[in-house]
KOLKOLVEX-281308 format. One record per residue (C-alpha): residue in three letters; chain; x, y, z. Coordinates in pm, whole numbers. Layout:
! KOLKOLVEX-281308
aa / ch / c1 / c2 / c3
ala / A / X / Y / Z
...
END
This chain:
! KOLKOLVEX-281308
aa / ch / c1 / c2 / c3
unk / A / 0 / 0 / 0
unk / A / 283 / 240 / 106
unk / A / 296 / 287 / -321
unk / A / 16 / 436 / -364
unk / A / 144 / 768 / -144
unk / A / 466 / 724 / -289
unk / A / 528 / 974 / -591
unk / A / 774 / 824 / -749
unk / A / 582 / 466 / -749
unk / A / 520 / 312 / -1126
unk / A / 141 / 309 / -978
unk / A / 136 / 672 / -848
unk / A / 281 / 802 / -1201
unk / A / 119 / 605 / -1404
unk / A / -255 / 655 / -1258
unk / A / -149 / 1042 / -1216
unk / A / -43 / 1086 / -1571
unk / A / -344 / 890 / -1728
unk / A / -570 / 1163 / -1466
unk / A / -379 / 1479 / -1598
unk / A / -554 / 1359 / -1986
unk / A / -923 / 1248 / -1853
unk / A / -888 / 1598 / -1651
unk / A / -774 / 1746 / -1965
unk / A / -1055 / 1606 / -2170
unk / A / -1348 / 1570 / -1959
unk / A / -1307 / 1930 / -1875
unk / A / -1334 / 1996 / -2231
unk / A / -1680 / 1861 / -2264
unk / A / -1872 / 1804 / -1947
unk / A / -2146 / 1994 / -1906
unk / A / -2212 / 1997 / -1472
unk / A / -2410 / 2204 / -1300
unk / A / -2151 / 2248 / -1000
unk / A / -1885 / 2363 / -1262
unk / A / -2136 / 2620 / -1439
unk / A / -2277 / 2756 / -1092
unk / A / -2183 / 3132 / -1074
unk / A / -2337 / 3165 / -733
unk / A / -2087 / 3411 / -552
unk / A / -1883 / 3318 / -240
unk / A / -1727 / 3535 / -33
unk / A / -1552 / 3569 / 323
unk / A / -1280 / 3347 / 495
unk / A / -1064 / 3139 / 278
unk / A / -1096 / 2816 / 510
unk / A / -1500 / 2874 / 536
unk / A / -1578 / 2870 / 191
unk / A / -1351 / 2542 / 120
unk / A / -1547 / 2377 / 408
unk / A / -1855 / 2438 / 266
unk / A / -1752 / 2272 / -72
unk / A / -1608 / 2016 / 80
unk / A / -1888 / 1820 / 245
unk / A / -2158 / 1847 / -40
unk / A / -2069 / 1993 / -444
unk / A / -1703 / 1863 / -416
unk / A / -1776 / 1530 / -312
unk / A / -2054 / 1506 / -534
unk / A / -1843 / 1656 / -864
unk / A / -1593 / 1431 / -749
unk / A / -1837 / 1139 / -815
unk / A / -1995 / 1224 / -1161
unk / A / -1669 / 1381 / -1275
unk / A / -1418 / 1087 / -1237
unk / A / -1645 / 848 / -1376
unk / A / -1371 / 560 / -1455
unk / A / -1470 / 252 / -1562
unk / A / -1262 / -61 / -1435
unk / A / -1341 / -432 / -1317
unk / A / -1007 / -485 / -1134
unk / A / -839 / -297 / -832
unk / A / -564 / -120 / -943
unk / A / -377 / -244 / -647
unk / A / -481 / -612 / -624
unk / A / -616 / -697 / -921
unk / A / -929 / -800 / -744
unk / A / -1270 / -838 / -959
unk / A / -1606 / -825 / -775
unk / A / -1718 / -1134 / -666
unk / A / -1394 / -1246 / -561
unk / A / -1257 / -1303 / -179
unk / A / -1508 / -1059 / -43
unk / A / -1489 / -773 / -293
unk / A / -1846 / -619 / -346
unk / A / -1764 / -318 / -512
unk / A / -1456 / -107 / -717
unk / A / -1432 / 204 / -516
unk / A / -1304 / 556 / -617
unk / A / -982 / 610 / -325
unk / A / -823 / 969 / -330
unk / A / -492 / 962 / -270
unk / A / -391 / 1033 / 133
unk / A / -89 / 1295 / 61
unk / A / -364 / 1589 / -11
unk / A / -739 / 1530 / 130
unk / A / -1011 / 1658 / -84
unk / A / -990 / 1980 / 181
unk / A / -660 / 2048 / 49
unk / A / -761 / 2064 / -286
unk / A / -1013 / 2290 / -216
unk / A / -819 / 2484 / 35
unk / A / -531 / 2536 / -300
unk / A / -825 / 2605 / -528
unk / A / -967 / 2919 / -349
unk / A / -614 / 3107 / -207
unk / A / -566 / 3089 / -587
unk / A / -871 / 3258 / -686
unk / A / -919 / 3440 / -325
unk / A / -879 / 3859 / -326
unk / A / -1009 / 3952 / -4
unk / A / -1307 / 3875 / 211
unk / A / -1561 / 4060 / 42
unk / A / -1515 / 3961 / -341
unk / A / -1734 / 3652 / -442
unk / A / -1526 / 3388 / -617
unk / A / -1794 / 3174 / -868
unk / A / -1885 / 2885 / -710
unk / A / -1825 / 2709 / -1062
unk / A / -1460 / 2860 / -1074
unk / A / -1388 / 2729 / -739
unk / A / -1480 / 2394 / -794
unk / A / -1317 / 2336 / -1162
unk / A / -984 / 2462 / -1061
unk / A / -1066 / 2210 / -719
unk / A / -1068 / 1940 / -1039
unk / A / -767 / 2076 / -1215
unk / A / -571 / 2025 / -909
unk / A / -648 / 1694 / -882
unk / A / -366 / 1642 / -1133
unk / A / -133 / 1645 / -805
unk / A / -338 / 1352 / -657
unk / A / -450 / 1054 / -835
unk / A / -775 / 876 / -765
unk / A / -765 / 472 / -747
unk / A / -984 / 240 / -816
unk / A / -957 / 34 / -552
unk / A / -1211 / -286 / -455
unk / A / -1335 / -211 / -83
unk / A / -1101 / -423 / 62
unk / A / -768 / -237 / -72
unk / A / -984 / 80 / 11
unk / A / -1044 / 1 / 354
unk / A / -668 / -83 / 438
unk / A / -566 / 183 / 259
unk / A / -774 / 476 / 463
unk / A / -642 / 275 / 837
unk / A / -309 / 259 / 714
unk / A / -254 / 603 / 560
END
């Protein structure tokens, strides 16, 4: 497991550089309503990410990386075997998805009374998920994976 935090791990470049193109593309031609919201946000830098964080990012996150796969990237597990119900989407554990966030508004932050698009917010939150690949991991390899790291 200690591979998948490790960036310079065959697995951690690999899924990272095949993210940087499906970021690169599916931003291209998704049409989302969390990317297109120009609702206004405004005040403290740490507020506003909270308040993504819980609801629209984990939800983009979810129709955005939409990866098909029928093994675990780490075990090659299929459902069905040993226990594995489901292929899970696992964010990598050296940024957390508050991070992300966190790095997407101080870019776009002025002060604490000009609104930053919700929608701006929340695709650069995407873009810099090309610093922190997403696995597809069965819920096994997920599980260990969140106790361990």
């Amino acid at each position: 497991m200690e591979e998948l935090n490790n960036i310079n791990s065959k697995i951690y470049k690999n899924t990272l550089e095949k993210q940087k193109l499906f970021i690169s593309n599916r931003l291209k031609s998704i049409k989302n309503r969390y990317i297109n919201d120009i609702m206004g946000c405004s005040g403290e830098k740490e507020i506003i990410a909270k308040h993504f964080n819980n609801g629209p990012a984990q939800n983009l996150i979810q129709t955005f990386f939409n990866f098909k796969s029928s093994k675990c990237i780490f075990c090659n597990g299929e459902v069905g075997d040993k226990n594995i119900r489901q292929l899970e989407r696992a964010h990598c554990n050296i940024y957390s998805r508050y991070d992300l966030l966190l790095m997407a508004v101080n870019d776009l932050w002025l002060d604490i009374n000009t609104p930053i698009k919700a929608g701006d917010i929340l695709k650069l939150f995407i873009q810099k998920h090309e610093l922190c690949p997403i696995y597809m991991l069965c819920n096994i390899c997920h599980k260990k994976y969140d106790n361990e790291y």
